[in-house]
Z-matrix of the N, CA and C atoms (Angstrom, degrees):
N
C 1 1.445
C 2 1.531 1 110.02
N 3 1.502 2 116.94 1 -8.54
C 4 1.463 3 97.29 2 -162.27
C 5 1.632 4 99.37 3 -108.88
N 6 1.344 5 92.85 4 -23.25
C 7 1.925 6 98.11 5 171.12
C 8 1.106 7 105.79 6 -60.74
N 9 2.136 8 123.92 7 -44.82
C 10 1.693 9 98.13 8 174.19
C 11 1.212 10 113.73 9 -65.83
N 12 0.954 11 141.93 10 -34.53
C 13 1.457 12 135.81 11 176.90
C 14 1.473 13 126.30 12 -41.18
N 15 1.376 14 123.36 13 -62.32
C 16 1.262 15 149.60 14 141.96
C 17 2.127 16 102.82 15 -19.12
N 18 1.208 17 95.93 16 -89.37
C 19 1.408 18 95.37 17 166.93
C 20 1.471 19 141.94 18 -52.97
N 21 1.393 20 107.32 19 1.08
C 22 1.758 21 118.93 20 -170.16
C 23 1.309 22 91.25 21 -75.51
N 24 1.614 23 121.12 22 -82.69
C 25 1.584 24 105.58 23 -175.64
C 26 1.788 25 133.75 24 -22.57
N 27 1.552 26 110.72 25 -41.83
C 28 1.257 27 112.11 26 -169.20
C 29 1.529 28 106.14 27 -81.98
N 30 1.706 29 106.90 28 -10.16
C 31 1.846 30 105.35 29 176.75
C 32 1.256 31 98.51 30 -87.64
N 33 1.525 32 130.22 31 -47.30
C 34 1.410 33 122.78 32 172.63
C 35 1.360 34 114.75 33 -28.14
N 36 1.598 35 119.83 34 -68.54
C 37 1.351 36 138.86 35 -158.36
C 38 1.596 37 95.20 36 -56.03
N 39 1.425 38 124.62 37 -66.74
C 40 1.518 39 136.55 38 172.45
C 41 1.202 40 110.16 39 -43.66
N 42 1.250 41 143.96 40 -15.98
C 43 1.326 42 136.95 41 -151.03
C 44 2.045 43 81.06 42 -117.09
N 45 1.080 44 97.74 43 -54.36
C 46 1.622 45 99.59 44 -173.88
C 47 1.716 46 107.24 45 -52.33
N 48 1.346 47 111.54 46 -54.52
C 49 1.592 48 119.38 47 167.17
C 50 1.588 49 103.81 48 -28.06
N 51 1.378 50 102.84 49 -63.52
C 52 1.757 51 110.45 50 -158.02
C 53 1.822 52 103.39 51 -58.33
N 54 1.650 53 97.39 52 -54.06
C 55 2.224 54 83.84 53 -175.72
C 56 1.194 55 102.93 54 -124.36
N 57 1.744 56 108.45 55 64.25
C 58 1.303 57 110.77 56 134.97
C 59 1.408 58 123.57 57 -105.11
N 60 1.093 59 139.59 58 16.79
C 61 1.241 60 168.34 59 169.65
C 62 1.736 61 89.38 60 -80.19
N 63 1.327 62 120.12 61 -90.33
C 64 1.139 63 136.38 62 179.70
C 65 1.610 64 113.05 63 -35.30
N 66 1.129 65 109.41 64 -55.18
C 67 1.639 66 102.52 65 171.77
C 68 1.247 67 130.69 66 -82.02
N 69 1.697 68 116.02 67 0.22
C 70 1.439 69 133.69 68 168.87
C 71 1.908 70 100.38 69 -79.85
N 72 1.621 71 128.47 70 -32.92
C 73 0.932 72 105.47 71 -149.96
C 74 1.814 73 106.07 72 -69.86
N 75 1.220 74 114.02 73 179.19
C 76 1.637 75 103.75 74 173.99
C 77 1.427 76 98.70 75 -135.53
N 78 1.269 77 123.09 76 -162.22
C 79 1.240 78 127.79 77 133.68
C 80 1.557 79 117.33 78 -110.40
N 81 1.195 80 100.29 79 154.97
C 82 1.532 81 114.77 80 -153.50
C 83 1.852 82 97.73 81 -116.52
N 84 1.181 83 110.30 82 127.08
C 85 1.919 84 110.29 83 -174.86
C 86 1.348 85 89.00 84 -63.54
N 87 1.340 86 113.93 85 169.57
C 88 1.414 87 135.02 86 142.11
C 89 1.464 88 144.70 87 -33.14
N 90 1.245 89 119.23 88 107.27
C 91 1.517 90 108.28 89 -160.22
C 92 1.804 91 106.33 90 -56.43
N 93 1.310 92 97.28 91 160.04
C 94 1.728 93 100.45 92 -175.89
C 95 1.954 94 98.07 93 -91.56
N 96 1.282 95 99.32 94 138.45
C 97 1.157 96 137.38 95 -163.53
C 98 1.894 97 98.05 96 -44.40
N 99 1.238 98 117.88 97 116.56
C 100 1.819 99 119.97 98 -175.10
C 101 1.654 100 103.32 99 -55.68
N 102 1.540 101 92.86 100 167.01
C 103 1.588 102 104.10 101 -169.84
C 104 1.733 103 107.34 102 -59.56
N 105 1.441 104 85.22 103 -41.44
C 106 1.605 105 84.80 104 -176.64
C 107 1.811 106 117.56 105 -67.05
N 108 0.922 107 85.43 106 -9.96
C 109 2.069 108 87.55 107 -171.63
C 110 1.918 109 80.60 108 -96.92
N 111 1.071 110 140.95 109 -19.69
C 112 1.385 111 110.39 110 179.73
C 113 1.561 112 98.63 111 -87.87
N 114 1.521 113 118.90 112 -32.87
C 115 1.546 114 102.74 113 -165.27
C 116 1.855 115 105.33 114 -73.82
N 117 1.948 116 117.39 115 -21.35
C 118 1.404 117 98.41 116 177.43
C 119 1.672 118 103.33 117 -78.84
N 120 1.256 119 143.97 118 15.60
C 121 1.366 120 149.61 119 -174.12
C 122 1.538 121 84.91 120 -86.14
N 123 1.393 122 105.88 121 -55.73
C 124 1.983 123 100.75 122 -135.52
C 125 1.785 124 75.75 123 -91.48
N 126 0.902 125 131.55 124 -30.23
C 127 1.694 126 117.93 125 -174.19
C 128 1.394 127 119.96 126 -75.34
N 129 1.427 128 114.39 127 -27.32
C 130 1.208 129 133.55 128 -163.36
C 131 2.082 130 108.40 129 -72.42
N 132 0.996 131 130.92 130 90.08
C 133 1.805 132 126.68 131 -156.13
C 134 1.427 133 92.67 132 -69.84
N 135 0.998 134 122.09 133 145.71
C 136 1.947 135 127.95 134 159.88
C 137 1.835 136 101.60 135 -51.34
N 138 1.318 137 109.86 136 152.68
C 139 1.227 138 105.38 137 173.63
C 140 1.446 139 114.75 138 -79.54
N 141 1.524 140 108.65 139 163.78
C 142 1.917 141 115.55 140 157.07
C 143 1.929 142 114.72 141 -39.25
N 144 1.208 143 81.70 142 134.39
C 145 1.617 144 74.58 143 159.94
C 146 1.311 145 119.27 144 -66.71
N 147 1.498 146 120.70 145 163.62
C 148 1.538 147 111.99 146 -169.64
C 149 1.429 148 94.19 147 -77.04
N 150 1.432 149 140.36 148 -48.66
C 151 1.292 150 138.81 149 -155.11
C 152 1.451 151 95.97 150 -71.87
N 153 1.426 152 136.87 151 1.25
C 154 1.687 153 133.90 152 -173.14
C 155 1.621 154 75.79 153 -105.50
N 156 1.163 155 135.00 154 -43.06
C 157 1.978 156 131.00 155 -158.93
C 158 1.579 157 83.54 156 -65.99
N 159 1.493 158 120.12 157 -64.74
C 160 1.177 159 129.42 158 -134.49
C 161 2.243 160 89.59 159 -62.96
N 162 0.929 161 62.99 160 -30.63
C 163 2.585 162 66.53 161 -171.69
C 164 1.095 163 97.44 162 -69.42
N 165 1.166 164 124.71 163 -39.33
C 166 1.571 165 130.72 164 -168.67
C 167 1.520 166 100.74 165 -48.77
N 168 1.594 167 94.31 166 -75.50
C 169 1.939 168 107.60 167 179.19
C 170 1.228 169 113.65 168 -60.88
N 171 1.453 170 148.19 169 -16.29
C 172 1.112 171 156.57 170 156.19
C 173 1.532 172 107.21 171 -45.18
N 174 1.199 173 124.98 172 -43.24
C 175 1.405 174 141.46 173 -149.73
C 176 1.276 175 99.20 174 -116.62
N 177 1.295 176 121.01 175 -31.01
C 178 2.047 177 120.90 176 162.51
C 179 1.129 178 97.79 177 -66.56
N 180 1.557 179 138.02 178 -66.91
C 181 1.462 180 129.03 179 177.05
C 182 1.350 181 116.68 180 -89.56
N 183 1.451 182 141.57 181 135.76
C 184 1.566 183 136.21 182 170.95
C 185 0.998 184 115.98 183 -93.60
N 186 1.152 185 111.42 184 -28.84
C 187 1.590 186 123.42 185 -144.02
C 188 1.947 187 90.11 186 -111.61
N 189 1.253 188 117.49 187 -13.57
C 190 1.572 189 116.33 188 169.87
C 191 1.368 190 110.38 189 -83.90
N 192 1.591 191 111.92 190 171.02
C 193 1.370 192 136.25 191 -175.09
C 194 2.001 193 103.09 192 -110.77
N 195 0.927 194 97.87 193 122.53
C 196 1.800 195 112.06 194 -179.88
C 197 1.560 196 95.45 195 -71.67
N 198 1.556 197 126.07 196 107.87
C 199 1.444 198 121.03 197 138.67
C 200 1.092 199 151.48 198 -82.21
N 201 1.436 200 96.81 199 -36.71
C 202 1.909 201 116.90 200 155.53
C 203 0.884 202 113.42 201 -170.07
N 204 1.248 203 123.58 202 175.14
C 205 1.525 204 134.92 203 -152.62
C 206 1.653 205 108.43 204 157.83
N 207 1.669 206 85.81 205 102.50
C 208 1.774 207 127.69 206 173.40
C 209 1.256 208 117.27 207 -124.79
N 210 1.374 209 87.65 208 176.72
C 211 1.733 210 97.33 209 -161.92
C 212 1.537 211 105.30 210 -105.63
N 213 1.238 212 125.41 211 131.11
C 214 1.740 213 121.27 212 -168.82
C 215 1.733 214 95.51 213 -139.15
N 216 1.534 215 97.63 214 167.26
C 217 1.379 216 103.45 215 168.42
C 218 1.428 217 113.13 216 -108.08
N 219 1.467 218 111.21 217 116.76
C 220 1.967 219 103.88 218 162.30
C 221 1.009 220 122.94 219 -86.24
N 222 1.424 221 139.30 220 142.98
C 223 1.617 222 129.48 221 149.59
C 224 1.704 223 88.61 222 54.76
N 225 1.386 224 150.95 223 70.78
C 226 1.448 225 138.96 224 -178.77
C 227 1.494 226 121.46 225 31.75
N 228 1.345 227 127.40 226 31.73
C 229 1.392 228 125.61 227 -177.92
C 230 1.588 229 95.97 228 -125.95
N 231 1.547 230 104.94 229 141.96
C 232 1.338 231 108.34 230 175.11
C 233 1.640 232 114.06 231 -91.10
N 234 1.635 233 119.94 232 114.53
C 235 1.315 234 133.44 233 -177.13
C 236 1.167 235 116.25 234 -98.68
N 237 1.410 236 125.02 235 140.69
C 238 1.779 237 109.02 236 148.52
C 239 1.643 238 107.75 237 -101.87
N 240 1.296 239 108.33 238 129.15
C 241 1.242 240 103.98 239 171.18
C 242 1.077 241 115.30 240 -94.08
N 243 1.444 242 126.66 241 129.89
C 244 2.042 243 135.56 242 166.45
C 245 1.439 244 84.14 243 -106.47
N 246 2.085 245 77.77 244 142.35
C 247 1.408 246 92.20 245 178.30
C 248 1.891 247 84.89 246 -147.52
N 249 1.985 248 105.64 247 116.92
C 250 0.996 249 127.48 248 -127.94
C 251 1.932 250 72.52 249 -115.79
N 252 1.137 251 119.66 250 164.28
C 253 1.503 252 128.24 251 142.09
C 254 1.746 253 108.07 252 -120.81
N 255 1.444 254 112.25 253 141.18
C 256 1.527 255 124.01 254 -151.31
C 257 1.820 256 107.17 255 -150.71
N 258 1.045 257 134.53 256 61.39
C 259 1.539 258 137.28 257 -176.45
C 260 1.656 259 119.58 258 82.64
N 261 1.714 260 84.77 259 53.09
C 262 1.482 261 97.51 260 179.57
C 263 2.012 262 96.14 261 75.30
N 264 1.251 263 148.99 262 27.31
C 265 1.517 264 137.18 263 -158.94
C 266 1.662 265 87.46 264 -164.89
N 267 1.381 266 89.32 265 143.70
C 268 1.415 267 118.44 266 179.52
C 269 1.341 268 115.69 267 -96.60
N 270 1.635 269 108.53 268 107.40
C 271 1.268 270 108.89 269 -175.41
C 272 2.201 271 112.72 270 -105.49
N 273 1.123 272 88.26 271 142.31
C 274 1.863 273 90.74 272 -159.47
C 275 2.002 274 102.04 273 -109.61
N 276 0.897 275 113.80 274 89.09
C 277 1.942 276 126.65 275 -174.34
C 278 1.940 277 100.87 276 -97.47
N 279 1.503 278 106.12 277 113.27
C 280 1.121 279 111.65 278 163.91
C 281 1.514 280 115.34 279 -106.06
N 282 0.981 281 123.62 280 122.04
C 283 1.609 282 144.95 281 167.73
C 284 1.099 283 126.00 282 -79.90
N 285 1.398 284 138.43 283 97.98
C 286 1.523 285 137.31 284 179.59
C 287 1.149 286 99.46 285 -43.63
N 288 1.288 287 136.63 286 137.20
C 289 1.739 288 139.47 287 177.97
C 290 1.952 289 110.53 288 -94.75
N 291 1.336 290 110.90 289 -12.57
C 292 0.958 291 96.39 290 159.59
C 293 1.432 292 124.57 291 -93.40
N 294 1.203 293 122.14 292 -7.27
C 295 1.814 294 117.14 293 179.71
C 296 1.568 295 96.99 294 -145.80
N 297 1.026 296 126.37 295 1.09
C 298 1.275 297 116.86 296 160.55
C 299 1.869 298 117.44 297 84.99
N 300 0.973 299 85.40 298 -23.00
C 301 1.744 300 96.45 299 161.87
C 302 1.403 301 115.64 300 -50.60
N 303 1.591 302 107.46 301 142.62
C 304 1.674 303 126.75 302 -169.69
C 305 1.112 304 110.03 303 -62.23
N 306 1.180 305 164.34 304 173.45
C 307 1.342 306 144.49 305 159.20
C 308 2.102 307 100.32 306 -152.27
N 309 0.946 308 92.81 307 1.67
C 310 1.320 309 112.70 308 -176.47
C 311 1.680 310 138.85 309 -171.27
N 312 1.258 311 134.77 310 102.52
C 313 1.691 312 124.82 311 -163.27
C 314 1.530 313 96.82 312 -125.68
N 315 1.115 314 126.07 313 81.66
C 316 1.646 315 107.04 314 171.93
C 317 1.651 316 113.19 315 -100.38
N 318 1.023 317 115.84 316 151.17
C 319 1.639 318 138.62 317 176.19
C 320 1.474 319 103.05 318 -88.44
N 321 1.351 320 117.13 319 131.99
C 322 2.005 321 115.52 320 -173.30
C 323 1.465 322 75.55 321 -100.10
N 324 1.536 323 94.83 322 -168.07
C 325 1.617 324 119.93 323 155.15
C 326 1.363 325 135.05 324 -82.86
N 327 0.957 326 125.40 325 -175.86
C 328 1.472 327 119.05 326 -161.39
C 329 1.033 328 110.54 327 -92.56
N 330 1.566 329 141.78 328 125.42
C 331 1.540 330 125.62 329 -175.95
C 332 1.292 331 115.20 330 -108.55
């Protein structure tokens, strides 16, 4: 009994060593977002509405029928693709979604 005694302080002291580590840890918030992730935020424009895409390609082809027309990513660029039917042929119109410009009109074959 008297050796634990003797020895209690130096298990205290060791014991404090061991989970103070443990009671130091925290949780830490989330780092705030890098310069570069705020400047592609503030540069980056919201897209067209689809019904502004959909007139657009309406008005590239007249004489086609509107089947759909969504918004996709190419190569990292945000598109809407219309995909028109036009004399029995599938015509495929990609629209930059931020300015609305054509960026693509191809004519398929005839099905």
């Amino acid at each position: 009994m008297q050796a634990i005694k003797q020895e209690l302080p130096f298990l205290l002291f060791l014991s404090l060593i061991v989970c103070s580590p443990v009671l130091a840890v925290r949780i830490s918030p989330p780092a705030p977002p890098s310069l570069e992730d705020r400047e592609t935020q503030v540069q980056t424009p919201a897209p067209l509405p689809e019904a502004r895409a959909s007139a657009l390609a309406r008005r590239a082809a007249p004489s086609a029928e509107l089947l759909r027309c969504r918004l996709e990513k190419e190569e990292g660029q945000l598109v809407y693709e219309a995909v028109l039917v036009e004399s029995h042929r599938q015509r495929s119109i990609l629209l930059d979604a931020r300015n609305g410009k054509i960026v693509s009109n191809r004519l398929g074959r005839e099905q």
